[in-house]
N, C-alpha and C positions, 0 to 999 in steps of 0.2 A: 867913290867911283862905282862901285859895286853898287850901291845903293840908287845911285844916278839909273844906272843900265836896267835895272829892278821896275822903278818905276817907269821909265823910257816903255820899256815893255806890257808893262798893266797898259799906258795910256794906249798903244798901240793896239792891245787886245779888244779895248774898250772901243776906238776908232774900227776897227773894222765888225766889230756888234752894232753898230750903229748903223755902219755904212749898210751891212745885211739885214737891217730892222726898215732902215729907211727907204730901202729897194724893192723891200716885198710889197704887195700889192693886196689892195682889200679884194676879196672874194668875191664880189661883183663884178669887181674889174676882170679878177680872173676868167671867171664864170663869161663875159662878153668877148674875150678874146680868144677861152679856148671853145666854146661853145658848148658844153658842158657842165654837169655838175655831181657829184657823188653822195647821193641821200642815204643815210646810215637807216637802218629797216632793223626791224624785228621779226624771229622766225616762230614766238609762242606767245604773244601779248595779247589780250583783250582788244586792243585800241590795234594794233597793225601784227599779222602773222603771214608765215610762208605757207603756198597750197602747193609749191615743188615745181621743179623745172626752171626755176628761177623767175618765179610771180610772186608777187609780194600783194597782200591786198590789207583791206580794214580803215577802219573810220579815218584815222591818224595817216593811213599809209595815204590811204585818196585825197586827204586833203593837204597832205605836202604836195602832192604832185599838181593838185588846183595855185597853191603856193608857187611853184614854180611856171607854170604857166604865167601866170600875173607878171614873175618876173621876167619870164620871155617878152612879154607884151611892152614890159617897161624898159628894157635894153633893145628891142627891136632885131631883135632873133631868134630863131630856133633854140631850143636846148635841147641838150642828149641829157635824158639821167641815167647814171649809175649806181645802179641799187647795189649796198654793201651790208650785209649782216654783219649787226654787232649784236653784243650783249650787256648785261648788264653792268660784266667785270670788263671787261676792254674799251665802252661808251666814251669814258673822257678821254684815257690813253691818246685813243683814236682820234678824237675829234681837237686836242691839243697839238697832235706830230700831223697832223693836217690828209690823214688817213681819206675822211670824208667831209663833204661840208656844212652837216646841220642833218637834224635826226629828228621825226615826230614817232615818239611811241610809245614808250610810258611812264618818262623819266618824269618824277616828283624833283621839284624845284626848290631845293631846300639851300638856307645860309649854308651852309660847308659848300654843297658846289656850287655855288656862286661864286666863290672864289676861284674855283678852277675853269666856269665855264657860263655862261649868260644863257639866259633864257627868253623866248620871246611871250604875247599874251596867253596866258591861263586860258588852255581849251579844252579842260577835263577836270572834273572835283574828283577827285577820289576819294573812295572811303574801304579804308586796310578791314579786311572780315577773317574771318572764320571757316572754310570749309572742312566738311567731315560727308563721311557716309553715315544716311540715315537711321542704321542699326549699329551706329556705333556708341550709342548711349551721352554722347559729347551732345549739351542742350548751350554752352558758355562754356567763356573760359575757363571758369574753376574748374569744369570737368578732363583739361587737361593734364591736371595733377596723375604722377604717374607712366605720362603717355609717351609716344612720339612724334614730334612734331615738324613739320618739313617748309621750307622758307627756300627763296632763291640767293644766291650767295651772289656778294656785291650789291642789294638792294636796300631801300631802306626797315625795310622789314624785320629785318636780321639785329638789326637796332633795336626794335619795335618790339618783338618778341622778348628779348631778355630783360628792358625797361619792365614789361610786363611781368612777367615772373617772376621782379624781385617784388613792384608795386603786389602784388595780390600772392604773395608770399606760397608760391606753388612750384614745381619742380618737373621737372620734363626734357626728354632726351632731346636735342637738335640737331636732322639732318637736312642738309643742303643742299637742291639741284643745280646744275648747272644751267640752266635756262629753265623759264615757267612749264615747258612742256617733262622737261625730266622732274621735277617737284610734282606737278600734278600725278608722275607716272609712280612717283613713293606713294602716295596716297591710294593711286588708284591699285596698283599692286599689294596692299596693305601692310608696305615698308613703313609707311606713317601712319597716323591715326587721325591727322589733321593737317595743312594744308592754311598759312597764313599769306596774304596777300591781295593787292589789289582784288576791291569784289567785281569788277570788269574782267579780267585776268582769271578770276574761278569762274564766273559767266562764262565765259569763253571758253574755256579749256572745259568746263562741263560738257555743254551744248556740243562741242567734238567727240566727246566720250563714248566709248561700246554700248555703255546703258546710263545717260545722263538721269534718268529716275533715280536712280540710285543715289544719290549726292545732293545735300541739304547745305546751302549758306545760312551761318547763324545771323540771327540780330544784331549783337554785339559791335561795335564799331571801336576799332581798338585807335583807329589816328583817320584825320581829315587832309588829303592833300593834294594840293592843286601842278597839273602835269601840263606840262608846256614842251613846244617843239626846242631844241638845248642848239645852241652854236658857239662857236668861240668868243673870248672875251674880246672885246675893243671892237667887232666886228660890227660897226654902229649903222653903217650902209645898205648891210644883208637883213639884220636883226629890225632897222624901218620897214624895208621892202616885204620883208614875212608877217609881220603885224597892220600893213598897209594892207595888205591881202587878207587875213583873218577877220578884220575890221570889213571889210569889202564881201568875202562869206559869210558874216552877223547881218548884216545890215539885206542881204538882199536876201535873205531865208536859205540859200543855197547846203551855208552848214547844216541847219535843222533838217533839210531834206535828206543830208547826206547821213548823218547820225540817226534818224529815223531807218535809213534803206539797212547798215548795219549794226543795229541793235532791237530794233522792231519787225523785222520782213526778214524769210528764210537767206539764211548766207554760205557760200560753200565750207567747206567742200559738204558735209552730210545737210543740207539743206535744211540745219534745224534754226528756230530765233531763239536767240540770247537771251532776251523780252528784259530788256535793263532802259524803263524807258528817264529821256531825258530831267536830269533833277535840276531842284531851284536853284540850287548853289553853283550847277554847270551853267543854266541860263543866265545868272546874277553875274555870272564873271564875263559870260559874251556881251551883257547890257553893259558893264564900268570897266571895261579893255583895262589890264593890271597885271602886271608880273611880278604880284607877293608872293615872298616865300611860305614853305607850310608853315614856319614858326609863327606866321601874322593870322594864320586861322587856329593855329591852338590859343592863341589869344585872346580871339575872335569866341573861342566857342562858349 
């Protein structure tokens, strides 16, 4: 009997996860009925940063919000966005417990979170570098033997770094910021000695800096990897709509215009340029629309 009432109970717990699975609504839906939508933003990225007051701007930031228009145009309503900062470490959290609905900024699309979170086309190659100050005698990585080295905590970097200094058999302190702007702030206060991460990311966070002379990106290229706007899994309705629209800013130059204005032409807040201009491997992935993981361009390379 016990055992009867046992199970009686599982199936019932099971019946009503169902009932509550089957009830929720894809994000579009939601998105047309409440008239709204909640785009997860970044406040110290290369690709999308905050200039205060609550404005979000950058390559990634503006063209989600072209992204959302699209989708205005194809539900046939207005939307309100709600810009939410995330970070690096709360991103999936977030975008799982349905916090906000889809984030362009500089999340690398790798197999591990793809099990936790889908991604749409490849609008960014990236390539993880090296930054130092130019009298800091750091020419490669070897010359980090020794030193200290500062990375953002939750990124894939933090991975990247210690692969590395076991491969090239070198030794080095690691500290961690809380977001790109507190990492760049170890380096630029001479808490660190180096400064590992997107080279878009030290672009940017340079070209903001009190004296961006000062600060040399190495050659070195430690990982290849391609960044896509992230949304929930299964979310197949939202994740066409945003790649219907990506495909639709390739095709009519409007991306290239828009990545040209912020990475070629003065950008706020200190009106310097980035000068990071567009690579083959960014252009190759807007020509064959693809949402490979990095593991497919270490492959690759």
């Amino acid at each position: 009997m016990k055992r009867a009432l046992m199970a009686f109970a599982a199936l019932a717990i099971l019946g009503l996860t169902g009932t509550a699975m089957g009830q929720q609504k894809d994000t579009l839906e939601k998105i047309k009925d409440s008239g709204s939508i909640t785009l997860g933003v970044r406040e110290s990225s290369g690709l999308a940063y905050a200039l205060g007051n609550g404005k979000y701007v950058g390559f990634h930031t503006e063209m989600a919000e072209r992204i959302i228009d699209d989708i205005s145009k194809k539900i046939g309503k207005p939307i309100k966005i709600n810009y939410l900062p995330i970070t690096s470490q709360n991103r999936i959290p977030l975008l799982q417990n349905g916090t906000y609905d889809f984030e362009c900024g500089s999340t690398t699309n790798n197999a591990a979170r793809g099990k936790e979170a889908a991604f749409a086309y490849t609008t960014y190659v990236e390539e993880v570098r090296i930054a130092t100050k130019k009298d800091s005698g750091i020419k490669s990585i070897a010359d980090l033997n020794g030193k200290t080295v500062a990375t953002t905590t939750g990124t894939t970097s933090v991975q990247l770094i210690r692969k590395n200094k076991r491969a090239q058999n070198i030794d080095f302190k690691e500290v961690n910021g809380k977001d790109h702007a507190d990492s760049f702030l170890l380096l630029e206060s001479g808490r660190a000695d180096a400064f590992v991460m997107d080279r878009s990311i030290l672009a940017g966070n340079i070209s903001k800096s009190k004296n961006p002379s000062d600060y040399v990106i190495l050659n070195d290229v430690l990982s290849v990897e391609p960044i896509a706007c992230m949304l929930r899994l299964d979310d197949k309705n939202l994740e066409q709509a945003i790649d219907d629209s990506i495909v639709r800013q390739v095709k009519d130059g409007s991306l290239e215009t828009l990545y040209n204005k912020w990475f070629m032409q003065p950008v706020p807040p200190s009106n310097t340029v980035v000068g990071l201009p567009l690579s083959d491997t960014t252009k190759y992935a807007w020509e064959h629309p693809n949402n490979k993981p990095m593991e497919d361009y270490q492959e690759n390379k």
